[in-house]
C-alpha positions in Angstrom: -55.3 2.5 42.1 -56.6 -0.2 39.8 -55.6 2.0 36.8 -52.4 2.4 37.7 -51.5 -1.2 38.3 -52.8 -1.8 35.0 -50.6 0.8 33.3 -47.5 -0.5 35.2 -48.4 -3.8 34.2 -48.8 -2.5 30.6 -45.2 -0.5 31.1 -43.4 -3.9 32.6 -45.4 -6.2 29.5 -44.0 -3.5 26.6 -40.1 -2.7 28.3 -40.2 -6.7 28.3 -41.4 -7.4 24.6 -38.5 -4.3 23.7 -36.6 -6.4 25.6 -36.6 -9.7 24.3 -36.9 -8.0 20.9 -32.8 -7.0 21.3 -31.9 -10.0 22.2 -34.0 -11.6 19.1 -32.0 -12.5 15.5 -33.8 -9.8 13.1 -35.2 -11.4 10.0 -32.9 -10.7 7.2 -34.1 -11.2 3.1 -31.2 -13.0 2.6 -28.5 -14.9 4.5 -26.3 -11.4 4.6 -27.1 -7.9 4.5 -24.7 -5.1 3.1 -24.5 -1.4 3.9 -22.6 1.2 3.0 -22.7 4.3 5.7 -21.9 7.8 4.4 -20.3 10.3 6.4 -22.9 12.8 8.0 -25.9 10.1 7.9 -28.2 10.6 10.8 -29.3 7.7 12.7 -32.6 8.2 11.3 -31.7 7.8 7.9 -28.8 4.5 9.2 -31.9 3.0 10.5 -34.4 3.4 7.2 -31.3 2.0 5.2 -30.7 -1.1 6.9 -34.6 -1.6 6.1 -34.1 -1.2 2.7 -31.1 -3.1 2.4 -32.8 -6.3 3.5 -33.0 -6.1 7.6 -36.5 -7.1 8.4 -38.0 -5.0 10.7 -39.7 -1.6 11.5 -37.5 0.9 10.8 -38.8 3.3 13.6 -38.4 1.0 15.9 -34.4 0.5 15.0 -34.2 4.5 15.2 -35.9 4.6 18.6 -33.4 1.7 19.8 -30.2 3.8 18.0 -31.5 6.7 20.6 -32.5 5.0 23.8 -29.2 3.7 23.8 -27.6 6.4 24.0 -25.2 5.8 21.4 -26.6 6.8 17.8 -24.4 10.2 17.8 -21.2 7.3 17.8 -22.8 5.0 15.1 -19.4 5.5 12.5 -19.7 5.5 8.5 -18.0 2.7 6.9 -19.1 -0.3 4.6 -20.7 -3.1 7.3 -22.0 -6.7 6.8 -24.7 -8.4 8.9 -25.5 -12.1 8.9 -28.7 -14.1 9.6 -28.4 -14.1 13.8 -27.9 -10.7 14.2 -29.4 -9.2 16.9 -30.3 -5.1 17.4 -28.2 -4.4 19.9 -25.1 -6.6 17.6 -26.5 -4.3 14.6 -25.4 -1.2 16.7 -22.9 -2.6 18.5 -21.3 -3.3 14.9 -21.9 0.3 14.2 -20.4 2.0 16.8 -17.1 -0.5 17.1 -16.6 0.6 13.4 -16.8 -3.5 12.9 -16.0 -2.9 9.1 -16.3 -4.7 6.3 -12.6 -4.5 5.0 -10.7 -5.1 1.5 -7.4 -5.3 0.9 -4.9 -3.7 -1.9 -1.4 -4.9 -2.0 1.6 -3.1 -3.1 4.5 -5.1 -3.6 8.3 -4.1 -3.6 9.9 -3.6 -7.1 6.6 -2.0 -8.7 6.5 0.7 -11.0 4.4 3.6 -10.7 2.2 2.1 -13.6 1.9 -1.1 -11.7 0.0 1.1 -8.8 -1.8 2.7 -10.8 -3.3 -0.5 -12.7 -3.9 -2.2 -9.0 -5.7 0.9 -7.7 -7.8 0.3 -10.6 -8.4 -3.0 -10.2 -8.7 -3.2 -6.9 -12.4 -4.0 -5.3 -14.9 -1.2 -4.1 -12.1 1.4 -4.4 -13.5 4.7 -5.4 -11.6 6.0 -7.9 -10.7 9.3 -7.7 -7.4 9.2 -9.1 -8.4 8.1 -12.7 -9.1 11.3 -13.9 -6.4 12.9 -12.4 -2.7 13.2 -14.0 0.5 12.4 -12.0 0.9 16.1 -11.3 -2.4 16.0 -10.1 -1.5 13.5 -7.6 1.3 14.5 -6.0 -0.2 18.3 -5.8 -3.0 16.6 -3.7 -0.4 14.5 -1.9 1.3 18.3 -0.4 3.9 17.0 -3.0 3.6 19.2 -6.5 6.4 18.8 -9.1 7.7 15.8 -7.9 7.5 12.6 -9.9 5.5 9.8 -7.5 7.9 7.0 -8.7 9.0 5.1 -6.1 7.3 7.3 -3.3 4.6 4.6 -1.7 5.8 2.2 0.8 4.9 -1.4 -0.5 3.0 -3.3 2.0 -0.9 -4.4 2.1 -3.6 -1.7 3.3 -6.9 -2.2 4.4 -9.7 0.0 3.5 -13.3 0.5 4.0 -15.9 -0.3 1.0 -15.9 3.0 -1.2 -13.1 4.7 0.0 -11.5 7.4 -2.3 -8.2 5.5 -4.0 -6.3 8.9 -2.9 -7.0 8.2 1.0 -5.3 4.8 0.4 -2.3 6.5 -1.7 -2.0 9.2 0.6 -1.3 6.1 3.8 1.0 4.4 1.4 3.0 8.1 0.5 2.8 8.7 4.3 4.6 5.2 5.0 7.6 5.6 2.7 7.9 9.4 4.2 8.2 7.8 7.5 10.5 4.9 6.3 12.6 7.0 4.2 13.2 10.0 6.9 13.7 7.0 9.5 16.2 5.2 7.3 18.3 8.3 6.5 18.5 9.1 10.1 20.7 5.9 11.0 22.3 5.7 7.2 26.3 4.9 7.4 29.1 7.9 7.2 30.7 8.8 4.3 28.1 8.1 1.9 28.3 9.1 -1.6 24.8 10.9 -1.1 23.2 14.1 -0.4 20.0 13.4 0.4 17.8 10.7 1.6 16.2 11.5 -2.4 19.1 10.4 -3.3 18.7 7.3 -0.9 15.8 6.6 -2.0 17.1 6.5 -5.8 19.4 4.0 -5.1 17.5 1.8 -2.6 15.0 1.3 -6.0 18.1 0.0 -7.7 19.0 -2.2 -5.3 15.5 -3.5 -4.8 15.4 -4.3 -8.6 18.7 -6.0 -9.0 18.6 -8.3 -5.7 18.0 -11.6 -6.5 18.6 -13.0 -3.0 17.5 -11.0 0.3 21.6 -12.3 1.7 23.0 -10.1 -1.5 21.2 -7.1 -0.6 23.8 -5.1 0.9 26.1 -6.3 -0.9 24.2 -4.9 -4.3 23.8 -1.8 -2.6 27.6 -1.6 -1.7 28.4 -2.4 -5.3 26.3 0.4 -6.3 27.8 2.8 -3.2 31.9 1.9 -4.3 30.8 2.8 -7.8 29.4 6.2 -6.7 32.2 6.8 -4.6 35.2 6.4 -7.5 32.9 7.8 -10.1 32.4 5.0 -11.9 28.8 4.3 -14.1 26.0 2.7 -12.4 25.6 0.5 -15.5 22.7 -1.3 -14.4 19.9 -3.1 -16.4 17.0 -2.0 -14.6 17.5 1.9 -15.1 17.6 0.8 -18.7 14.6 -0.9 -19.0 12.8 1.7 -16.6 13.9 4.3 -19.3 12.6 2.4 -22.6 8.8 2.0 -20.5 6.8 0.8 -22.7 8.7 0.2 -25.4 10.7 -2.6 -23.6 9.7 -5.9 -25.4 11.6 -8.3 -22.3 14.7 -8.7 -24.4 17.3 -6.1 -23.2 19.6 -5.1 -26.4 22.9 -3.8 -27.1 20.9 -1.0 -29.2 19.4 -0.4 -26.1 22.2 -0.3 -23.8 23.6 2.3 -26.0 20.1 4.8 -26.3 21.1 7.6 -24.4 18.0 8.2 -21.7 17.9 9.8 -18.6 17.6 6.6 -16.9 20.5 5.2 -19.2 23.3 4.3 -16.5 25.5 3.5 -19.1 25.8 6.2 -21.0 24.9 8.7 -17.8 27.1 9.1 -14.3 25.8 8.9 -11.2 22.2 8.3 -10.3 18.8 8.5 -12.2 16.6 11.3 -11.9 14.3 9.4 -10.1 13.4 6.3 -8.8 12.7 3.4 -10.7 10.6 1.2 -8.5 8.8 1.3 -5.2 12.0 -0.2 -2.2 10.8 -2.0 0.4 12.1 -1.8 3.8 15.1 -3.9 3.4 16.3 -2.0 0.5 16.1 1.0 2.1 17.5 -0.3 5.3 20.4 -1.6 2.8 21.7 1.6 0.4 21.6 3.2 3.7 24.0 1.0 5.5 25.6 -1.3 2.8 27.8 -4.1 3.4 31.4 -3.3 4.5 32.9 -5.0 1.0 35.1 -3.3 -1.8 33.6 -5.4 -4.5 32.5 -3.1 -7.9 30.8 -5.8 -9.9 29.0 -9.0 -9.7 26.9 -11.2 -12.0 24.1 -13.9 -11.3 25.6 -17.1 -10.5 22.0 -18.6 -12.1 20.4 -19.7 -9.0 19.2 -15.7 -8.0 22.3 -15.3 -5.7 25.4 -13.4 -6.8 29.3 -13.0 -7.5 30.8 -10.2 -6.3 34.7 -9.2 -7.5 37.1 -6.6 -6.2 38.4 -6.0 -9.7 37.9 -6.5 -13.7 39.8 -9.5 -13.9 38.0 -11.5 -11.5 34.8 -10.4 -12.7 35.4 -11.6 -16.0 36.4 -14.6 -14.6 33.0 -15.1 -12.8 30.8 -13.7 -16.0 33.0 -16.8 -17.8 32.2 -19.0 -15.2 28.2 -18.2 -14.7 27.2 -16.9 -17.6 29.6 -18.6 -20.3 29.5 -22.0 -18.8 33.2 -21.6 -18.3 35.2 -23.6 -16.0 
């Protein structure tokens, strides 16, 4: 009988010292810890990194706590942070909430395929997967091959998990402007001078280059729309410039304006072959239901906002007046 209070007594001492030991801040070897949790690790091996990452404590002991819980098969992989205060059951509690630590990259609206490219290079703890690959190569992995990826990620800022592959990334951004794009389309305006929300897409990456001012959108984008309707050129700068690439020096020329490119709206009807720039929402939301006006030019007025005229004439009056200094 005396042997057996003794080992209950033992029991109670050793489930209260476990006790109190996951409530207790581990010791850390510095003020924070950093892990990185690949898919398929076993809560073993979770438990022996956090050891050798700097948590201070017996890694069988973590393992044994990952399993009494109950909860080491829901431990998730993911890049995780851990600061001086931590306790065990916070460690796994982390863990399993897939508390990550996050980064950001940020597309914005009006940027050129190049311009992603350079950002997914640039951006932090981003595994990059895509440098080696080709713009072919992308879109074939995207369930997109032979078509050019200009203009077909939705600008907007995604989150991501430390060493992530850049394609998983891409592939929410080409999913986003899928969803945008077939959502747009659906409630676009009749009559239309377009046959496909392509097409739309084209023309919203126009408009998002040549808007100054979010209040002239539509009316850029019904600009654009009357033009297509008569058959008149596009004859916009940013197709231009889109078509030079590289070779663009930021001082648009006559010479240029005359180069016959595919991208040359001058010398080309109708629209490019492909987008120009990535649209954002509004632009989209714009070629697809354009302002109700008749107007077929306009010109910046200086102050980002624009002139729009019915007719030749009172364009050139408005070019004389905002760009000449006329009265």
């Amino acid at each position: 009988m005396r042997a057996l209070l003794v080992l209950l007594l033992i029991a109670a001492l050793a489930a209260g010292a476990v006790w109190q030991w996951l409530r207790s801040p581990l010791s850390l070897a510095a003020p924070s810890v950093e892990l990185s949790i690949e898919p398929g690790t076993n809560p073993a091996e979770v438990a022996r990194a956090w050891v050798g990452a700097g948590v201070q404590t017996d890694a069988r002991l973590l393992y044994q706590w990952f399993r009494w819980s109950g909860l080491a098969k829901q431990i998730r992989a993911g890049s995780y942070e851990v600061h001086a205060g931590v306790t065990p059951r916070e460690l796994l509690d982390k863990m399993v909430r897939g508390d990550q630590i996050l980064e950001q990259l940020r597309l914005i609206e009006g940027w050129n395929w190049r311009q992603v490219r350079a950002a997914l290079a640039a951006a932090p703890q981003l595994k990059g997967k895509t440098a080696q690959m080709s713009d072919a190569d992308i879109m074939a992995a995207l369930g997109e091959p032979g078509v050019s990826p200009e203009g077909r990620f939705f600008p907007d800022t995604y989150a991501y998990s430390r060493g992530v592959s850049d394609l998983t990334v891409l592939k929410r951004a080409h999913a986003a402007m899928k969803g945008r794009l077939a959502a747009a389309w659906s409630k676009r305006a009749s009559d239309l001078p377009l046959k496909s929300a392509d097409e739309a897409l084209i023309l919203a990456s126009i408009v998002e280059k040549e808007t100054g001012v979010s209040s002239d959108r539509s009316k850029v984008a019904a600009v654009f729309v009357n033009r297509l309707r008569v058959g008149m050129p596009l004859q916009t700068d940013p197709t231009v410039i889109y078509g030079l690439g590289e070779a663009f020096d930021g001082n648009l020329r006559k010479r240029d304006l005359l180069a016959d490119t595919p991208y040359n709206t001058y010398t080309r009807g109708g629209l490019p072959p492909t987008p120009i720039a990535m649209p954002g929402a509004a632009s989209l939301q714009a070629a697809l239901n354009p302002a109700a006006i008749k107007a077929v030019y306009f010109v910046a007025r200086g102050d980002g906002s624009s002139e729009f005229s019915e007719d030749l004439t009172a364009h050139n009056r408005a070019v004389n007046k905002y760009q000449r200094g006329g009265k």
